[in-house]
C-alpha positions as CSV (number, residue, x, y, z in Angstrom):
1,X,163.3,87.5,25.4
2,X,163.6,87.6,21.6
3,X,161.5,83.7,21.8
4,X,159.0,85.9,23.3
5,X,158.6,88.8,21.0
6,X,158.3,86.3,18.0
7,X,155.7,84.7,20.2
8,X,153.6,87.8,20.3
9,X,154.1,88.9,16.6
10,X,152.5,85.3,15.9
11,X,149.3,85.6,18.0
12,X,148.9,88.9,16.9
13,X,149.4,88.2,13.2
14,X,146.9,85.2,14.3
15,X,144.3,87.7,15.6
16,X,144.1,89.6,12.8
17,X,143.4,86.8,10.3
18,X,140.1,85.9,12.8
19,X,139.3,89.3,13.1
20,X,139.8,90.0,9.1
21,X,137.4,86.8,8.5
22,X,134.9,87.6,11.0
23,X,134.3,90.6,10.0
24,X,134.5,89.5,6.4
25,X,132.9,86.0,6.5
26,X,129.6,86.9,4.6
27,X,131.4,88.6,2.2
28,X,133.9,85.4,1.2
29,X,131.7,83.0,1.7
30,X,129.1,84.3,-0.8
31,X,129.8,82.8,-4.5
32,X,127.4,84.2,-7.3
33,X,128.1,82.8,-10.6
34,X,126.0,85.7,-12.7
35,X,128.5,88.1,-14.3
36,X,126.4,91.0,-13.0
37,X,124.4,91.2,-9.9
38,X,122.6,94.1,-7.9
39,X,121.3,93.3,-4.5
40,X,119.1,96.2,-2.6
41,X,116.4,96.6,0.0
42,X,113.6,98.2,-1.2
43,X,112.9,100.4,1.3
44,X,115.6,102.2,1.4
45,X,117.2,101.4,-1.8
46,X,120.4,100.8,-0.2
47,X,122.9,98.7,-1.8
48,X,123.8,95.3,0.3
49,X,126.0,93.3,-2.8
50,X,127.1,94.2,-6.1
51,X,128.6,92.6,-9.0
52,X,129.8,94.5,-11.9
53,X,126.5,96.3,-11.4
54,X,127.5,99.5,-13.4
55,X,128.3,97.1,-16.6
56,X,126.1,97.9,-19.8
57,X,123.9,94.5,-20.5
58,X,121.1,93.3,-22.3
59,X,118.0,93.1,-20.0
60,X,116.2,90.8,-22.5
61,X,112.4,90.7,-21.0
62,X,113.4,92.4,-17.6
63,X,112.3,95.5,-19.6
64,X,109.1,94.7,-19.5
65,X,109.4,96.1,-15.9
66,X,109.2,99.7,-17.2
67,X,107.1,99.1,-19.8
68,X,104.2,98.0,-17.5
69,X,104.9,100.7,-14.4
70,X,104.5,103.0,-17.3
71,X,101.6,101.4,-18.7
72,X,99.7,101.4,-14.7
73,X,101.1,105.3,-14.2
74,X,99.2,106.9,-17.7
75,X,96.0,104.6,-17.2
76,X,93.4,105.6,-14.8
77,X,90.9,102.3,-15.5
78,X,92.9,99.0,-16.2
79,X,89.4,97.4,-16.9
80,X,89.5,99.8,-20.1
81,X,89.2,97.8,-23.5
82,X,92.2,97.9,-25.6
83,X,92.4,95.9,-29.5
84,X,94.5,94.0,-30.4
85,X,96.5,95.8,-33.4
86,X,97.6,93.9,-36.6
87,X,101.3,95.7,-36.6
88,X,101.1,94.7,-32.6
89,X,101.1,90.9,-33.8
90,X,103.1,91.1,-36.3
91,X,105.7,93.4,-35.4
92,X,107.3,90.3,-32.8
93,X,109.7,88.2,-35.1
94,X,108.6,84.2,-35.4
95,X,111.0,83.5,-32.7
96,X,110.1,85.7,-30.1
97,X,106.3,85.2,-30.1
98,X,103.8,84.3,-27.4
99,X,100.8,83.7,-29.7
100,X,99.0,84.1,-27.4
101,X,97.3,87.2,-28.6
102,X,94.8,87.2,-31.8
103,X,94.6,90.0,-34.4
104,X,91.4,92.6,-33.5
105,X,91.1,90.9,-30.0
106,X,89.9,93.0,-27.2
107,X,91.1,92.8,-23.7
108,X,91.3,95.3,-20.6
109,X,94.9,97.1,-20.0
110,X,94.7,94.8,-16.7
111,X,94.8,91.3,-18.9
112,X,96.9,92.4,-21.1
113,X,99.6,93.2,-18.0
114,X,98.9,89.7,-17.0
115,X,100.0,88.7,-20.3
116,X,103.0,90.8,-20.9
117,X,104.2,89.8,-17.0
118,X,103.0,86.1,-16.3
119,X,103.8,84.8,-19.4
120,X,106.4,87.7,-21.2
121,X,104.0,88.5,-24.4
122,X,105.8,90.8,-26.6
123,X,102.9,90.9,-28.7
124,X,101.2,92.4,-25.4
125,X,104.1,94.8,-24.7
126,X,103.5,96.3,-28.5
127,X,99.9,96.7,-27.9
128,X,100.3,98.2,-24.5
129,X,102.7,100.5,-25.7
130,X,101.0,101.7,-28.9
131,X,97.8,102.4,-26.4
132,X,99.6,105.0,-24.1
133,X,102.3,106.3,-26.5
134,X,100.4,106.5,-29.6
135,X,103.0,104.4,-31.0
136,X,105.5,101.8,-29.6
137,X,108.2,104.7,-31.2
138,X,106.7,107.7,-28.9
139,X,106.1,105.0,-25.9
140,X,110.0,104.0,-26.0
141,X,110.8,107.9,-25.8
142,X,108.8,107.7,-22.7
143,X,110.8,105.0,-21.1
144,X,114.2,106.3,-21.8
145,X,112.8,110.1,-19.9
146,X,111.6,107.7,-17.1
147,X,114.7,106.0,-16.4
148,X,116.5,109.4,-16.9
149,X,113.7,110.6,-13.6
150,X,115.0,107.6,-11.7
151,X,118.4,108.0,-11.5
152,X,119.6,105.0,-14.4
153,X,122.6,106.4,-16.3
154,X,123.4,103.8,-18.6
155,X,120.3,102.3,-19.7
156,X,119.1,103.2,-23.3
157,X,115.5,101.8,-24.5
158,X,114.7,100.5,-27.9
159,X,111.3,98.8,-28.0
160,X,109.2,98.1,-25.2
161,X,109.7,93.9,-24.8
162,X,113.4,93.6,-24.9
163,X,113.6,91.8,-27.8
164,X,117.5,92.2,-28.4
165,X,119.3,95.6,-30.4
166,X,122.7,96.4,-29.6
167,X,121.7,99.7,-28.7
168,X,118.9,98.2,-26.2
169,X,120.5,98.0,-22.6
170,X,120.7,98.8,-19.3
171,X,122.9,97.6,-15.8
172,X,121.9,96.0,-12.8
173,X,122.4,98.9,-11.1
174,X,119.7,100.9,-13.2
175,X,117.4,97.6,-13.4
176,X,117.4,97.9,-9.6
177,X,116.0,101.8,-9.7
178,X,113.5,100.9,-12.1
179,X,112.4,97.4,-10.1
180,X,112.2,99.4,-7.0
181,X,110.1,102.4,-8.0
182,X,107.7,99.5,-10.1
183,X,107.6,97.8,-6.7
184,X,105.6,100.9,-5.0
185,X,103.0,100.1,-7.0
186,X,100.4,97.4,-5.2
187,X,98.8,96.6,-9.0
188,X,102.3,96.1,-10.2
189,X,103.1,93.7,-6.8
190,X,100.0,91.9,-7.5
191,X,100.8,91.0,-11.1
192,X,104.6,90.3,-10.8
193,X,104.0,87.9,-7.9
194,X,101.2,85.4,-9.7
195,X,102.4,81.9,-10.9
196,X,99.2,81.6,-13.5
197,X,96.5,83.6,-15.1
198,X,93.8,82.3,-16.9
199,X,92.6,85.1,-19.9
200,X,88.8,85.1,-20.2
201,X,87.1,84.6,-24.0
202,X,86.9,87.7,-25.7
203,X,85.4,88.4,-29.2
204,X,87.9,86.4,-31.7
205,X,88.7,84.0,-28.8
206,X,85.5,82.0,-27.6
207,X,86.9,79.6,-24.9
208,X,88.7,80.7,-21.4
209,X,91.5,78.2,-21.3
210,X,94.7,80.0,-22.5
211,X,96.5,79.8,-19.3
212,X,99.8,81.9,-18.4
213,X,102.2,79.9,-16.5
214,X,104.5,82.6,-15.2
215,X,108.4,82.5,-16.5
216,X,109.9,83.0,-13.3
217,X,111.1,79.7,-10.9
218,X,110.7,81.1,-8.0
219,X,107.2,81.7,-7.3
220,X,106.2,78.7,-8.9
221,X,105.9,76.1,-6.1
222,X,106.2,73.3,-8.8
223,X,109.4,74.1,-9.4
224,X,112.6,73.2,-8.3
225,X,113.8,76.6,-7.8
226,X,111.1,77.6,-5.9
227,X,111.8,80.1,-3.1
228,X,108.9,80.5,-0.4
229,X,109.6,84.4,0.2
230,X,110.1,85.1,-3.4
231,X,107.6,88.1,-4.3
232,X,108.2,88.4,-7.9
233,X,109.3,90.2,-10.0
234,X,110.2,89.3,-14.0
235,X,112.4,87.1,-16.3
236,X,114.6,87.6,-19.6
237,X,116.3,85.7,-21.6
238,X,117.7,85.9,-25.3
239,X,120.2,84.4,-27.0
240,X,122.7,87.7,-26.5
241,X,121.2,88.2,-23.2
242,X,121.4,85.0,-21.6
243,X,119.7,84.3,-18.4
244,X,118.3,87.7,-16.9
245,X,116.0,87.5,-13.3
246,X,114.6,90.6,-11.0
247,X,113.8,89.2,-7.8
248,X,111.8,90.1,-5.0
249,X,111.5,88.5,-1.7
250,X,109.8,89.5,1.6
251,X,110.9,87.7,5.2
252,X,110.1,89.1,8.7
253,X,109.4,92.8,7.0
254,X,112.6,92.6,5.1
255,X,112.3,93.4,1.6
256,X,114.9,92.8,-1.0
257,X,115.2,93.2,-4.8
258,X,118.3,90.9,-6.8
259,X,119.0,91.6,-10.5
260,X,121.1,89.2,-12.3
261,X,122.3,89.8,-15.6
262,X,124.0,87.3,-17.9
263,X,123.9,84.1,-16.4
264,X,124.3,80.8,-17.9
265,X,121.1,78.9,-17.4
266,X,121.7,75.7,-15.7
267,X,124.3,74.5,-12.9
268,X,125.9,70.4,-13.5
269,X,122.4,69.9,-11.2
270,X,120.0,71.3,-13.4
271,X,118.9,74.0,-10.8
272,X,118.6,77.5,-13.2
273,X,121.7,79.3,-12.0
274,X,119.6,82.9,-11.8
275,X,117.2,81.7,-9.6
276,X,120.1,80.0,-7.2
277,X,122.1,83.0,-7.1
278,X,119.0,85.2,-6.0
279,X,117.8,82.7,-3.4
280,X,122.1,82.7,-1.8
281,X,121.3,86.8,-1.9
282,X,118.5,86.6,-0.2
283,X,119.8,84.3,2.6
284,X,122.8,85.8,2.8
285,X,120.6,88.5,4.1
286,X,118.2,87.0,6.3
287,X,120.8,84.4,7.5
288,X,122.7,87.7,8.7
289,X,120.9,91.0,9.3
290,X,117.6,92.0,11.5
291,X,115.2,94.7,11.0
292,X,115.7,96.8,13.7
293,X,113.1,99.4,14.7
294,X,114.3,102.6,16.4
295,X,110.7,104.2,16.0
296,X,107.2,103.9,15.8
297,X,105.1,106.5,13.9
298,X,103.4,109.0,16.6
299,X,104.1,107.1,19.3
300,X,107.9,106.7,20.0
301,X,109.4,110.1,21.6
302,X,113.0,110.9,19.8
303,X,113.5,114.6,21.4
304,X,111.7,117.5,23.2
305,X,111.8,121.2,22.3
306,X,111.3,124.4,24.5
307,X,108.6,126.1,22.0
308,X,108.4,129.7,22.7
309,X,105.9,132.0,23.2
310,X,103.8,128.9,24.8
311,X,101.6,128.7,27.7
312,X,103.4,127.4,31.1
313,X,101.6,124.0,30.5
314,X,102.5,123.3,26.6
315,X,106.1,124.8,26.7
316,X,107.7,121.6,26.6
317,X,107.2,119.8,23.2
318,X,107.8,116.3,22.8
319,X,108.5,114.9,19.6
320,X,107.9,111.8,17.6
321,X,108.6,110.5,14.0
322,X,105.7,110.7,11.6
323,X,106.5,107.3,10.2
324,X,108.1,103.9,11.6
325,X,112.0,104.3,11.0
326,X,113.0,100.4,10.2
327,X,117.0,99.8,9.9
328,X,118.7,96.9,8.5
329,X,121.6,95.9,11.4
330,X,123.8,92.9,11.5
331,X,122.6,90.2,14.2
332,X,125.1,91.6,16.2
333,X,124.1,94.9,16.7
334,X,121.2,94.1,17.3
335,X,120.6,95.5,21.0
336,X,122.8,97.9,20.5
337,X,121.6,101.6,21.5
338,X,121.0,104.0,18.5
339,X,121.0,107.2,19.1
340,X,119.4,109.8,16.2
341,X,120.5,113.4,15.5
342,X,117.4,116.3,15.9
343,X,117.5,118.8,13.1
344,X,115.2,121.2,13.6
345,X,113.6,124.1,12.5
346,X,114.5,127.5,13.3
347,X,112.5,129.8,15.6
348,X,109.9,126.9,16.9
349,X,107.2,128.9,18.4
350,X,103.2,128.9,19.5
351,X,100.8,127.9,17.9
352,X,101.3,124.3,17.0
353,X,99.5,121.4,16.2
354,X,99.7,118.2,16.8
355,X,101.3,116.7,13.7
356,X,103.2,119.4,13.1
357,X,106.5,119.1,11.1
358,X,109.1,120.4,13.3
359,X,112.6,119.1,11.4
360,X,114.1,115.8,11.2
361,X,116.0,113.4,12.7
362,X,119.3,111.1,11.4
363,X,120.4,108.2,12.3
364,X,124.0,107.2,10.8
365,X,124.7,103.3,10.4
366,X,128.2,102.7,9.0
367,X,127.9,105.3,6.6
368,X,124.3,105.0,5.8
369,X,121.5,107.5,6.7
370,X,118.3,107.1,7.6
371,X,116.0,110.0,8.0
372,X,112.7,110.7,8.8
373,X,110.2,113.9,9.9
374,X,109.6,114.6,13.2
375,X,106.6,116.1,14.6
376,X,105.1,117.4,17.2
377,X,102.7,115.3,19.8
378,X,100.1,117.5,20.8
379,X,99.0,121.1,20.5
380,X,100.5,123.9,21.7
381,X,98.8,127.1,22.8
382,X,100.0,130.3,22.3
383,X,100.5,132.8,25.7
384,X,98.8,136.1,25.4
385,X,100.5,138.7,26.9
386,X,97.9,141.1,27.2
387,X,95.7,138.4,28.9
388,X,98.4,137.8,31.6
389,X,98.8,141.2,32.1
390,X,95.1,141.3,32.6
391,X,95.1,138.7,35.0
392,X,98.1,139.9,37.1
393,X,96.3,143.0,37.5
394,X,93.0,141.0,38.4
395,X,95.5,139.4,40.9
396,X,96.9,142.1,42.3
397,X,93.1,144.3,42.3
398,X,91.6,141.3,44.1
399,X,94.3,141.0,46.4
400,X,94.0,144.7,46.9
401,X,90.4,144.4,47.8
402,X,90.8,142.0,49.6
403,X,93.4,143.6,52.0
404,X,91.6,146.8,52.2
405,X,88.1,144.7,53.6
406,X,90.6,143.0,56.2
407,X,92.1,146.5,57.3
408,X,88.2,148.1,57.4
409,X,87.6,144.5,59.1
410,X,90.0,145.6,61.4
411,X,89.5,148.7,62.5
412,X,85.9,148.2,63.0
413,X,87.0,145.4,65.7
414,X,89.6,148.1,67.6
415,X,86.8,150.7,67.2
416,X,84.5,147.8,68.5
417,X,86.9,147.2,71.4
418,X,87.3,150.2,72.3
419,X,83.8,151.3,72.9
420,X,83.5,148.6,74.6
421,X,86.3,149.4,77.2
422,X,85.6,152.6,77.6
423,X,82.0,151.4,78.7
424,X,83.0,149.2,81.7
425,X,85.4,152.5,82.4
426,X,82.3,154.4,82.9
């Protein structure tokens, strides 16, 4: 008996080691070298790994991210004419320029965004930034209030290029609020996700051959590193900094942002060791999860209301989400059924239209919300009372006529019948 009890202790001890690693697997298989890593869909901007991702760092050039969203939200035409400023040139110590850019040059906002995100001018950053802010001074007060709008909390702007000051920083968690709101932007997309630009001749530059090989690996299909559903987004690196990478990838409509902080720059291979640690992120993702729709925008039907005061025949409201609700699920939940919670709005009555906001609905995943608008599918009419009255007592007064031209229909015949009796009587 006690052989037997040690027995079961064992294969239950046994059970929940396989349980503890299947559950876990993804987590203890995936190795990331960075010191500080944020991974995130973009959609949602829900976290799916993290890595000291709350630690103050140096972003290097990654900062260039918010100096360009900045630079497409406060300019209406990119193809606007901007000059090259002498302080712009100069400003960038000998070690940190491009040189690409000549003194009294002038080049559209949109080139010069090529430059400072292809190629990582700083010389481009100070003369974007001097454009929009007046100075690169006022233009850094800008950032810092942006970030503040976003959510970052420990992320302090200096200049607009990231060339390195102590008191120049930011985490990977921050970097991932500001990559994601830059990533709304289709200009932005466009830009961040181009392996070369070619700048056109301009009036102190007379031939169109200064091409900008972009900085980052993994959209450059020449490169080792490259990563076939890398999207973007930008590279850093200074000497304090080290290796910095914000990473974008899209795969079967999943789309995920990385930031890695602080990595070395090379494994004993020679593959760049921010670029292999975005591509295991990414993997690890699409090796394991599934997008998993649970509606389609004005066509799938989540709920049905009883709308008052509504005619017999558009009483009962069906409703439907106003956008497509997408949800990230392990494989293995895949066709498992997910059922949302309505929240609507009080007193829900006649007239609606179709399209109609009517509340929301919630769908809880391990902790995780996702929420959208409901709506209503089709019009509803509002009842009139008084016309119903009306019409009963059209009823009824036809009815009533009705009857009464029977009973005179009737009598006639008895009175008919009569006579006529009384006739063969006679």
């Amino acid at each position: 008996m006690k052989k037997n009890k040690i027995v079961i202790v064992i294969l239950m001890i046994i059970t929940l080691l396989f349980f503890n690693n299947t559950v876990f697997a993804n987590q203890i298989n995936i190795k990331i070298d960075s010191p500080s890593v944020m991974l995130i869909e973009k959609k949602t901007g829900n976290v799916l790994y993290e890595k000291n991702a709350q630690e103050k760092m140096y972003p290097a050039s990654t900062t260039k991210i918010m100096t360009a969203i900045l630079v497409l939200e406060n300019v209406q035409n990119l193809s606007q004419k901007v000059t090259v400023s002498y302080n712009a040139v100069f400003s960038v110590p000998i070690d940190y320029a491009a040189d690409t850019l000549k003194v009294g040059e002038e080049l559209t906002i949109e080139e010069l965004l090529y430059a400072l995100l292809v190629k990582s001018s700083n010389e481009a950053a100070f003369v974007l930034a001097e454009h929009v802010g007046g100075s690169s001074q006022s233009f850094v007060s800008m950032m810092n209030t942006k970030a503040q709008e976003l959510g970052c909390t420990n992320t302090n702007f200096v200049n607009p290029n990231g060339i390195h000051n102590r008191e120049h920083y930011t985490t990977a968690s921050d970097l991932a609020l500001i990559a994601r709101h830059a990533m709304q932007n289709e200009a932005f997309r466009k830009i961040v996700n181009t392996a070369s630009h070619t700048l056109p001749s301009t009036n102190k530059y007379d031939r169109a051959d200064r091409n900008l090989l972009t900085t980052n690996e993994l959209i450059n299909k020449k490169n080792k590193n490259y990563y076939e559903y890398a999207i973007g987004i930008k590279t850093g690196f200074t000497s304090q900094a080290k290796n910095c990478l914000v990473a974008g990838a899209n795969k079967d409509g999943i789309e995920l942002i990385s930031v890695i902080l602080g990595s070395d720059k090379t494994d004993s291979k020679g593959y760049s060791i921010r670029s292999k640690d975005a591509k295991k992120l990414f993997e690890y993702v699409y090796n394991n999860f599934t997008n998993k729709r649970l509606s389609t925008a004005n066509d799938t039907i989540v709920g049905e209301v009883n709308v008052k005061k509504a005619t017999k025949d558009t009483k009962n409201l069906k409703l439907m989400t106003d956008t497509d609700v997408d949800i990230l699920v392990t494989n293995d939940k895949v066709n498992e059924d997910i059922q949302g919670k309505l929240e609507l709005n009080e007193n829900i009555k006649a007239p609606i239209s179709k399209g109609t906001k009517l509340g929301s609905i919630i769908y809880n995943i391990e902790g995780t919300e996702y929420k959208a608008n409901v709506v209503a599918s089709q019009d509803v009419q509002k009842s009139n009372i008084i016309l119903s009255i009306l019409g009963v007592i059209l009823a009824i007064t036809i009815l009533f006529i009705i009857y009464i031209l029977m009973e005179k229909s009737r009598g006639k015949k008895k009175r008919n019948k009569y006579k006529k009796v009384n006739y063969l009587y006679k």
